[in-house]
Backbone as ProteinMPNN parsed JSONL, in Angstrom:
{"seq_chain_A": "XXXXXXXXXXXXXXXXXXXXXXXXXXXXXXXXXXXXXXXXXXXXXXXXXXXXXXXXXXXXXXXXXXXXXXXXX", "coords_chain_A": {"N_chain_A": [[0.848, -1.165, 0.0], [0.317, 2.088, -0.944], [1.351, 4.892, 0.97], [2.514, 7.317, 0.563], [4.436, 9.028, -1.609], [7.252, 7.53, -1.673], [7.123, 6.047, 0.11], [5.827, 2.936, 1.751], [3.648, 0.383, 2.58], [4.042, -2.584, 3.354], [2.441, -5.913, 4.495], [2.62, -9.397, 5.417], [1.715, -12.454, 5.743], [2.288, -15.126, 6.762], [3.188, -18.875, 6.955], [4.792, -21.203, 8.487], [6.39, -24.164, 8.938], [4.906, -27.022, 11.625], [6.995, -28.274, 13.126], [9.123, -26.109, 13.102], [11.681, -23.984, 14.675], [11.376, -21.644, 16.957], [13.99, -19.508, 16.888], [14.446, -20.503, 14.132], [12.399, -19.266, 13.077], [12.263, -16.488, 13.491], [14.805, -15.928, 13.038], [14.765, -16.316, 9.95], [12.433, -13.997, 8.911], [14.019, -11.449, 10.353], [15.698, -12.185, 8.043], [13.943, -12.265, 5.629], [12.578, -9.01, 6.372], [15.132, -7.7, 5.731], [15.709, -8.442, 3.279], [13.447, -7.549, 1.774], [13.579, -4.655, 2.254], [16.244, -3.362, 1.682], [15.996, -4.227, -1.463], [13.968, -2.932, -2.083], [13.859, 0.26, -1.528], [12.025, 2.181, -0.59], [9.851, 0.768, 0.781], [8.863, 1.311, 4.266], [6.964, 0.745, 5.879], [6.686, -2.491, 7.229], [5.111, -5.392, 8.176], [5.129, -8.3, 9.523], [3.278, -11.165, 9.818], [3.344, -14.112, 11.812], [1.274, -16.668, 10.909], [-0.622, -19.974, 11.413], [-2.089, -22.037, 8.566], [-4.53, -22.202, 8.627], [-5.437, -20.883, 10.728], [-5.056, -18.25, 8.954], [-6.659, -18.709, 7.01], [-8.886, -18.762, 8.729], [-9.264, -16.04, 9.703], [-9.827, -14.46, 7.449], [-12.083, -15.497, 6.802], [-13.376, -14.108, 8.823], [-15.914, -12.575, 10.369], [-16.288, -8.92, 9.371], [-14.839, -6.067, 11.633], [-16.522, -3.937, 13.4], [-17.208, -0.539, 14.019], [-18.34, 1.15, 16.7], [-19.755, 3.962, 17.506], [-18.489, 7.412, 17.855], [-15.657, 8.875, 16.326], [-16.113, 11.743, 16.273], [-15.934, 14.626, 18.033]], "CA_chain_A": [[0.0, 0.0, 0.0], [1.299, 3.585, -1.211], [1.027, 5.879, 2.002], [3.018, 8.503, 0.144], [5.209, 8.615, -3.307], [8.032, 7.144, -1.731], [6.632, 5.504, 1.719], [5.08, 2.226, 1.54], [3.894, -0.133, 3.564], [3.892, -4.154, 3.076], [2.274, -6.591, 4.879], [2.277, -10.511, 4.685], [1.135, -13.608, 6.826], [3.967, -16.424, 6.78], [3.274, -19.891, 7.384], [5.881, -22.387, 8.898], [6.061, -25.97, 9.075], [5.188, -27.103, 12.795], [8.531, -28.662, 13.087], [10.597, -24.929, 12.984], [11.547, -23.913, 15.869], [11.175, -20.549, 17.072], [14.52, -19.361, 16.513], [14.341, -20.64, 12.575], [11.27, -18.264, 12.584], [12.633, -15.192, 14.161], [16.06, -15.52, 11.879], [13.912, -16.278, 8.419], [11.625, -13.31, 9.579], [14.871, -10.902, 9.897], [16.491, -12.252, 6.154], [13.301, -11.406, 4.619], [13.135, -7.733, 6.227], [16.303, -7.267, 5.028], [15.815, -8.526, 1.58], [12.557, -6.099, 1.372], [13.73, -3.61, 2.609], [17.55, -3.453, 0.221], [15.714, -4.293, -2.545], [12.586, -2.163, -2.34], [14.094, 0.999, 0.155], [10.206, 3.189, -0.311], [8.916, 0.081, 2.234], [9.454, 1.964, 5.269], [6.587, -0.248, 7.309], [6.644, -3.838, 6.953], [4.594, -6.202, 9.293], [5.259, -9.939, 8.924], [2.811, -11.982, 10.667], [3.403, -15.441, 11.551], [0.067, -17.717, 11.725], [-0.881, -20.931, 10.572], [-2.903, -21.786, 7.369], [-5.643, -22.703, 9.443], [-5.884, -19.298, 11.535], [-4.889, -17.198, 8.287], [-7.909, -18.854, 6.751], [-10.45, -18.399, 9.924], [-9.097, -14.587, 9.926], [-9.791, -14.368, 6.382], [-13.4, -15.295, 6.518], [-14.543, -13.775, 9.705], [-16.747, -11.092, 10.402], [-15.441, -7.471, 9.586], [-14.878, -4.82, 12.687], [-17.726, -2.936, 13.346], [-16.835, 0.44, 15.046], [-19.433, 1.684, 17.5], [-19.513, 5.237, 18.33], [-17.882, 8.191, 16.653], [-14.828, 9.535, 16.549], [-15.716, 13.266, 16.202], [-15.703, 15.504, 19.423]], "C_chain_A": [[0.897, 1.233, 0.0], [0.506, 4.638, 0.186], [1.4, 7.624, 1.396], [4.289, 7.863, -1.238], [6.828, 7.655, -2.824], [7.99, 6.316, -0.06], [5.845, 4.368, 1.099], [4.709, 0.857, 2.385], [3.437, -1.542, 3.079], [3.665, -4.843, 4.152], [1.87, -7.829, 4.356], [2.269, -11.31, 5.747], [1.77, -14.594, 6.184], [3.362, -17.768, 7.245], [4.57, -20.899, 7.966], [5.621, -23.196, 9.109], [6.23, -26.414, 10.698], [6.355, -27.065, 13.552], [9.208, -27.003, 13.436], [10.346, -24.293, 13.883], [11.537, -21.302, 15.76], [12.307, -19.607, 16.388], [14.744, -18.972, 15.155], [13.574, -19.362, 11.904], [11.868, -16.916, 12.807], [14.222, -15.197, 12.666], [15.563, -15.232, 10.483], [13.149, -14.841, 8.382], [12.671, -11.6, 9.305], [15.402, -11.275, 8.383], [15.482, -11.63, 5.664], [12.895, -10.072, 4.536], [14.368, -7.226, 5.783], [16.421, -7.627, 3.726], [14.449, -7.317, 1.052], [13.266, -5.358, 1.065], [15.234, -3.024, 1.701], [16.856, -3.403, -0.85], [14.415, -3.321, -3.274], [12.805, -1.278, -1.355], [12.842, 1.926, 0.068], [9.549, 2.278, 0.304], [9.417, 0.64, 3.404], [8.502, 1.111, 6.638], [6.405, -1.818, 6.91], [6.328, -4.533, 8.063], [4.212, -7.276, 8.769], [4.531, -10.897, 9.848], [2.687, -13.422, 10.519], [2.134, -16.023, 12.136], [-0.036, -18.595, 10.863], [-1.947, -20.862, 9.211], [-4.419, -21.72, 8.083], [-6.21, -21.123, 9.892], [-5.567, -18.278, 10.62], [-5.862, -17.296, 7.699], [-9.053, -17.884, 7.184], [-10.375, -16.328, 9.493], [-10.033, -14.135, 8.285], [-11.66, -14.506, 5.888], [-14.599, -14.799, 8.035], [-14.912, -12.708, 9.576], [-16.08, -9.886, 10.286], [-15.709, -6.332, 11.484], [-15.834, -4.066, 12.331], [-17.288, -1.746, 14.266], [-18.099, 0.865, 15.538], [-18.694, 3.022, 18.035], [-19.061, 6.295, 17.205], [-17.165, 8.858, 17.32], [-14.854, 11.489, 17.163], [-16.592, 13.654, 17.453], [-16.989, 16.999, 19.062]], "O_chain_A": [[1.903, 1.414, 0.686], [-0.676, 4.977, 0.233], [0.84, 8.689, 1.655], [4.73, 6.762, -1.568], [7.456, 7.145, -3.751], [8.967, 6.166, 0.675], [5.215, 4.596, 0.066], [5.684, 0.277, 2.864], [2.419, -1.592, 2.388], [4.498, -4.656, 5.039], [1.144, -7.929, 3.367], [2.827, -10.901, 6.766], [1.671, -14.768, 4.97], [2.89, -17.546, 8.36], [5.322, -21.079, 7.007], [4.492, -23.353, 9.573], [7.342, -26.291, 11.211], [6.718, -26.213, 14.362], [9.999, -27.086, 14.375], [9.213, -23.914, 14.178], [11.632, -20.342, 14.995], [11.929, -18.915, 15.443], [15.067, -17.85, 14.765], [13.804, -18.712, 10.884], [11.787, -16.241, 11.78], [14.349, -14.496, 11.663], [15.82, -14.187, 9.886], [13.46, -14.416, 7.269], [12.35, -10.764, 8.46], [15.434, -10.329, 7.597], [15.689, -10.508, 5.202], [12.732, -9.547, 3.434], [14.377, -6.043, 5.444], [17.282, -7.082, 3.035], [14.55, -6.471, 0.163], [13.697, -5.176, -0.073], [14.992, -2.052, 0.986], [17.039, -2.337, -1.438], [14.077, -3.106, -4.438], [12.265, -1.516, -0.274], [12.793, 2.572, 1.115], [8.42, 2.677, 0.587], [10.613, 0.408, 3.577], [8.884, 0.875, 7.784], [5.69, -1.963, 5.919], [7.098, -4.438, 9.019], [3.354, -7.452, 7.904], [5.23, -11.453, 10.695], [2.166, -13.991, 9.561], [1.827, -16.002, 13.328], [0.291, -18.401, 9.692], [-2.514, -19.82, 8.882], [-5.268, -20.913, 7.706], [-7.153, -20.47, 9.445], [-5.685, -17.167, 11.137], [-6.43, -16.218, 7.53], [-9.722, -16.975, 6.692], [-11.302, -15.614, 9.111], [-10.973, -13.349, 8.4], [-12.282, -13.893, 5.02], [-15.798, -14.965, 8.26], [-14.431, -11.864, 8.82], [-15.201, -9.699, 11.127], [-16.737, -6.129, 12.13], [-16.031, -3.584, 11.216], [-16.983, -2.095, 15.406], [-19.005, 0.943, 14.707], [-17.642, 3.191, 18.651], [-19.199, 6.137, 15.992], [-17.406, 9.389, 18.403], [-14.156, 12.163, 17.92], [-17.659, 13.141, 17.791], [-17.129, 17.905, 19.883]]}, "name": "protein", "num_of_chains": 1, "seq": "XXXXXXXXXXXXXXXXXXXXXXXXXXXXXXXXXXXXXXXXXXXXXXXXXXXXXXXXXXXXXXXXXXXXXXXXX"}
């Protein structure tokens, strides 16, 4: 998503194979901010969330946020 002409912000939901240990995740996790981010330097926010297929699914078809109330004062 373009926030501004040279600002941009990427997000992506990661799967891992039960098996990999935390560690694996956290190092893999760093390489690929650092390959973004070198290769594409206008990503300035990048949020990598790790969940299974299962719970990227569920997320994927549940209900949207409903805001109650209103912001303006």
């Amino acid at each position: 998503m373009h926030l501004a002409p040279q600002d941009i912000l990427v997000t992506a939901s990661v799967d891992f194979d039960d098996w990999v240990s935390a560690r694996a995740v956290e190092d893999v996790t760093a390489r690929l901010q650092t390959a973004i981010k070198s290769r594409y330097p206008d990503v300035h926010n990048l949020y990598i969330e790790v969940q299974s297929e299962q719970a990227f699914a569920a997320s994927r078809n549940a209900s949207p946020i409903q805001v109650v109330g209103s912001a303006a004062h």
